[in-house]
C-alpha positions as MATLAB code, in Angstrom:
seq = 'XXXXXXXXXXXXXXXXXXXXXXXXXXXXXXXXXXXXXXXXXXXXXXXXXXXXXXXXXXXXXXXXXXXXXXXXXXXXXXXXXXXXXXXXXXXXXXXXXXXXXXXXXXXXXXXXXXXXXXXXXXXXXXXXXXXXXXXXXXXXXXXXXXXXXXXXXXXXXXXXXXXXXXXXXXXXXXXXXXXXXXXXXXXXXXXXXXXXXXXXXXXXXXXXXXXXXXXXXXXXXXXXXXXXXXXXXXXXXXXXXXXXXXXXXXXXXXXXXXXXXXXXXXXXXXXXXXXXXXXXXX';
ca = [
     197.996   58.287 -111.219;
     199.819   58.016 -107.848;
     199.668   59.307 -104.520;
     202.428   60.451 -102.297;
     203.185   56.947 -100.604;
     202.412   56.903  -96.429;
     205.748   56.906  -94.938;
     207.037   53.012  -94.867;
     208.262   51.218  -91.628;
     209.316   47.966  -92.947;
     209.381   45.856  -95.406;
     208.374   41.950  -95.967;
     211.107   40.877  -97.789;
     209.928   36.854  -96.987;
     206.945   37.114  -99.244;
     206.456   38.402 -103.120;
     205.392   41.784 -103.067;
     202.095   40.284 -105.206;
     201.248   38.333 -101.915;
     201.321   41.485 -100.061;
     197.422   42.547 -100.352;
     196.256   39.010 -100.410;
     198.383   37.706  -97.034;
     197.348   41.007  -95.435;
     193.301   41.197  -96.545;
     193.773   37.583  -94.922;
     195.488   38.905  -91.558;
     192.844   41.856  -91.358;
     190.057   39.016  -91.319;
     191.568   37.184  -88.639;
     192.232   40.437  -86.688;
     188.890   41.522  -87.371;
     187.636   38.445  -86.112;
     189.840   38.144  -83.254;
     188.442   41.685  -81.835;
     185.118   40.539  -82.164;
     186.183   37.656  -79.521;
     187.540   39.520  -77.563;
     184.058   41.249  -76.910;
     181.992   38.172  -76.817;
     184.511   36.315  -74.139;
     185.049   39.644  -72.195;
     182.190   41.558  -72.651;
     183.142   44.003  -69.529;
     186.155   45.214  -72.099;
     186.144   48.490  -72.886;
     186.146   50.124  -76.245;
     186.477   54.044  -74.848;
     186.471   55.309  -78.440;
     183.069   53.885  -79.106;
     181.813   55.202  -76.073;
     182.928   58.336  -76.612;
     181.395   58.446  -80.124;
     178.375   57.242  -78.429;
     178.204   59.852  -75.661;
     178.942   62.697  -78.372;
     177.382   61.795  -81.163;
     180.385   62.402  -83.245;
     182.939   60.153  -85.389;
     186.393   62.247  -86.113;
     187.624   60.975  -89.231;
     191.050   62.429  -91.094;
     191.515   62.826  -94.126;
     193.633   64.506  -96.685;
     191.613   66.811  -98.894;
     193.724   66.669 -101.915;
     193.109   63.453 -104.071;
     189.803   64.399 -105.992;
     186.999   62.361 -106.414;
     187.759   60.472 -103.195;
     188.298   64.398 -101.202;
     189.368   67.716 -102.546;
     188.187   71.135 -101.194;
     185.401   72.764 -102.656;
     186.871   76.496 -103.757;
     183.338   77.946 -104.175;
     182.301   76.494 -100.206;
     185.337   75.760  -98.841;
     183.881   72.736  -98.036;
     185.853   69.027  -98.129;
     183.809   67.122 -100.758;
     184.491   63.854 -102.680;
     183.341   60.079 -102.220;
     185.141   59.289  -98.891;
     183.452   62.293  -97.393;
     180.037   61.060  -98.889;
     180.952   57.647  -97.185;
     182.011   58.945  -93.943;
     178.926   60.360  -93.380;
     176.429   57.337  -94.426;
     178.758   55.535  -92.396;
     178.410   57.493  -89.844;
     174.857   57.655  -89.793;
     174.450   53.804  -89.441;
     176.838   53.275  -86.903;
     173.977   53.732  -84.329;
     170.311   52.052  -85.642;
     168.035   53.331  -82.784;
     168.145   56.683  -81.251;
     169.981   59.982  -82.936;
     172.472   59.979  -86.074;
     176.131   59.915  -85.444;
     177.381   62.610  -87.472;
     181.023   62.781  -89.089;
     183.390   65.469  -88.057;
     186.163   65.234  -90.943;
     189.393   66.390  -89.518;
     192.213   67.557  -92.569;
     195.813   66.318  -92.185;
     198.308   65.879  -94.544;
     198.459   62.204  -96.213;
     201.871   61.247  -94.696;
     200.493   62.062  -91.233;
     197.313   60.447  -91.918;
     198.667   57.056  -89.273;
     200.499   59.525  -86.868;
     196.902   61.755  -86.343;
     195.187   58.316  -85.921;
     197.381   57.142  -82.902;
     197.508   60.810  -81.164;
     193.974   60.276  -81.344;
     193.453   63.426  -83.199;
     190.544   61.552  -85.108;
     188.594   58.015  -84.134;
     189.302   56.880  -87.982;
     190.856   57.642  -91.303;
     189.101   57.733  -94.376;
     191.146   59.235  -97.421;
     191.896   56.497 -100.021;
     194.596   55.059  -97.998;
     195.824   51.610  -99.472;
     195.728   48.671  -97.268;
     199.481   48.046  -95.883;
     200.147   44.361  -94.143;
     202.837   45.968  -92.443;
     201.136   48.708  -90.255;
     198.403   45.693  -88.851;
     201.062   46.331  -85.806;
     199.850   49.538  -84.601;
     196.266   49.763  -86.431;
     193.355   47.301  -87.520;
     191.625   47.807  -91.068;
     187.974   47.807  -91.852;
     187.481   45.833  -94.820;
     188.095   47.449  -98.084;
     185.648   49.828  -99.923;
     187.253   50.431 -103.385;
     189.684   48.602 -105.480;
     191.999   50.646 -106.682;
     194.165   48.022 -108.606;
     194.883   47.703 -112.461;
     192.392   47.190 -114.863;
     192.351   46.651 -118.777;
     191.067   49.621 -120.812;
     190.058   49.147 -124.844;
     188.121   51.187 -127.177;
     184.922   50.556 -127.751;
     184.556   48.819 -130.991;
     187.148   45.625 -129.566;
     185.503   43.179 -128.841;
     187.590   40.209 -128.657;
     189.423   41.326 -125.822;
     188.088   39.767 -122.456;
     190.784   39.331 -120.052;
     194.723   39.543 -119.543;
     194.894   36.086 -121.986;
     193.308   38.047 -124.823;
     196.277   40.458 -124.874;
     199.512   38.184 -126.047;
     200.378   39.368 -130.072;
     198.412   42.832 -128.945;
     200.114   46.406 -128.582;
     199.813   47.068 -124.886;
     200.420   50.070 -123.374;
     201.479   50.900 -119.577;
     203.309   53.673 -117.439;
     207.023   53.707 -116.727;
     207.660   51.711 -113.587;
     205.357   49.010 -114.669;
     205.684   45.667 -112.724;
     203.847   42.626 -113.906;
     202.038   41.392 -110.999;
     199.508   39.203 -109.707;
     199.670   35.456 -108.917;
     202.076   33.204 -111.183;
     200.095   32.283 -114.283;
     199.165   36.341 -114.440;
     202.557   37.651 -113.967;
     203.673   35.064 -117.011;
     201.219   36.562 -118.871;
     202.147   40.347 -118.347;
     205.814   39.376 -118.822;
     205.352   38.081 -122.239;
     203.191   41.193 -123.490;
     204.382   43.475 -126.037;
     204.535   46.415 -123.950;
     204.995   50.345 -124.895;
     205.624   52.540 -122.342;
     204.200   56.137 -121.470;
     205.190   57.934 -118.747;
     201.540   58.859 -117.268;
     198.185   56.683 -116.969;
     196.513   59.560 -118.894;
     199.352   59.244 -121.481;
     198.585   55.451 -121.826;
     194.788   55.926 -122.423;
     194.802   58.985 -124.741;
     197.393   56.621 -126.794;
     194.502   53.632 -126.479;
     192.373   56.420 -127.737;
     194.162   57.633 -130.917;
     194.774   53.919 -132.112;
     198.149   53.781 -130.924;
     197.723   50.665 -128.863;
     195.405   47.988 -128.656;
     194.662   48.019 -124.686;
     195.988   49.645 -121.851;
     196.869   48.755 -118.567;
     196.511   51.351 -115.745;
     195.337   51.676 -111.989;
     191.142   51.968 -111.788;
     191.236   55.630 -110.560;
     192.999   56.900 -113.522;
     190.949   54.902 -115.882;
     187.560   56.089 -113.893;
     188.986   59.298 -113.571;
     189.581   59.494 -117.855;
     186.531   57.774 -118.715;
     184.390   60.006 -116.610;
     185.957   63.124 -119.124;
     186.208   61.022 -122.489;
     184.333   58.436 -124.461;
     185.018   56.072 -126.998;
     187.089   53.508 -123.943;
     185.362   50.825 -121.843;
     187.113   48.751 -118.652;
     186.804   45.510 -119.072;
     186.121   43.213 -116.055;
     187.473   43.738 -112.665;
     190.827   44.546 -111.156;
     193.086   41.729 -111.753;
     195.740   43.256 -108.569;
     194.867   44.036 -105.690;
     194.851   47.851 -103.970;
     191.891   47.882 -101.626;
     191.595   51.204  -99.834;
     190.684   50.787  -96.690;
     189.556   52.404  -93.107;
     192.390   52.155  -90.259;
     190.711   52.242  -86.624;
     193.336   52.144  -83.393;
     193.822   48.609  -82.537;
     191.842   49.593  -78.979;
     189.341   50.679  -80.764;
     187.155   46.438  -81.299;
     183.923   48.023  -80.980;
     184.326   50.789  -83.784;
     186.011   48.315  -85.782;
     183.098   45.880  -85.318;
     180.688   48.026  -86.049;
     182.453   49.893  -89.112;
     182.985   46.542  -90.320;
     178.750   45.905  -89.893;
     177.920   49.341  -91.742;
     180.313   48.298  -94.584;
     178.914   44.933  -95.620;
     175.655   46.674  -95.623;
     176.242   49.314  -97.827;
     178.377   46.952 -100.229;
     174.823   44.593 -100.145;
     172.279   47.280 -100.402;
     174.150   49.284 -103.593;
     175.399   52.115 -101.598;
     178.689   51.782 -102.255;
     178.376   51.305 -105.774;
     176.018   54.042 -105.897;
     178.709   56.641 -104.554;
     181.460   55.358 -107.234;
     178.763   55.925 -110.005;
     178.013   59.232 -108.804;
     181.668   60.051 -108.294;
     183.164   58.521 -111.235;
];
């Protein structure tokens, strides 16, 4: 399962593309960080964004209401519904502790112009499963990342001896056309010496996994959420072992938001909220 990709600007041809997420989760941190000084050394700095959010009691956030569960239209209401919208507004309703809720106004634009509303200021933030891109920490800053959209391994059931990617050498594995091994050195070893068979969607590989045709499948978390959530008889096992965190981009001007987005965020993740929303979603 893939969705139209955001318009590219450039590429980092220096580094592996499997260094990509992990260089730029790193760079996010430090720019994270680095807004956060910027409001403890100059605390007169303004962050007019958050004070306009502040003075209306409103957050603008895009989004592009076709990539169900994360946000899809509701054709009974009309209504933009999925997990990011359930996000934006918890999110939204933390972002100010004492005194009344900030509520979230979503704002619909289409995914490739998802950046371009952001820095008309169309919207204060994006929220519409929008992958984390190293590149584009030029003209935005990224909230740390809320799902992990990255390959997983799907078996049946019933297999049991099947724990990780070094449980899968002399197994039938199945993946989609285009498939890349990935990860860090060791991993991408691994993948390379697989006996793959090739299908040409995720919900091709796992209804193969399902009729016996393979022994495990390897396919982007969304599509195996999305499958499981419809099927039985197929388990994950363990975590993502790439990396596509989707992430909330903020305008670079924008410290305070950022900082406090940021705050909300690490809450949620600690007090189940997060998780909570995927399990209701998926």
């Amino acid at each position: 399962m893939s969705r139209p990709k955001l318009r590219p600007r450039k590429s980092l041809k220096s580094l592996p593309k499997w260094t990509w997420p992990l260089v730029g989760l790193l760079l996010a941190a430090v720019l994270a960080l680095g807004v956060w000084l910027v409001a403890q050394v100059w605390p007169e700095a303004e962050d007019l964004t958050w004070q306009r959010i502040l003075e209306t009691g409103v957050i603008r956030v895009c989004t592009d209401p076709s990539w169900p569960p994360f946000e899809f239209i509701n054709e009974r209401t009309g209504k933009i519904e999925g997990l990011d919208m359930d996000l934006a507004s918890a999110l939204a309703a933390r972002l100010r502790p004492q005194g009344p809720a900030i509520r979230a106004e979503m704002v619909p634009v289409g995914f490739d112009s998802l950046y371009d509303a952001l820095l008309a200021s169309r919207c204060d933030a994006v929220l519409s499963a929008v992958p984390y891109e190293a590149e584009r920490t030029e003209d935005v800053a990224y909230a740390i990342s809320y799902f992990n959209a990255g390959l997983v391994i799907v078996v049946r059931d019933e297999t049991a001896d099947i724990a990780g990617l070094d449980s899968l050498p002399d197994r039938v594995v199945g993946v989609e056309w285009g498939f890349v091994p990935e990860g860090d050195s060791q991993q991408r070893l691994l993948l390379q010496a697989l006996s793959l068979r090739r299908y040409d969607t995720a919900g091709d590989v796992l209804r193969a996994l399902q009729a016996g045709e393979i022994d495990a499948a390897l396919v982007d978390q969304v599509s195996a959420l999305d499958y499981l959530l419809e099927c039985q008889g197929l388990r994950i096992v363990g975590q993502p072992f790439t990396d596509v965190s989707y992430v909330i981009p903020v305008r670079l001007d924008a410290f305070r938001l950022l900082a406090e987005v940021n705050r909300v965020l690490i809450e949620m993740r600690e007090d189940g909220t997060i998780a909570a929303l995927q399990e209701k979603w998926f």
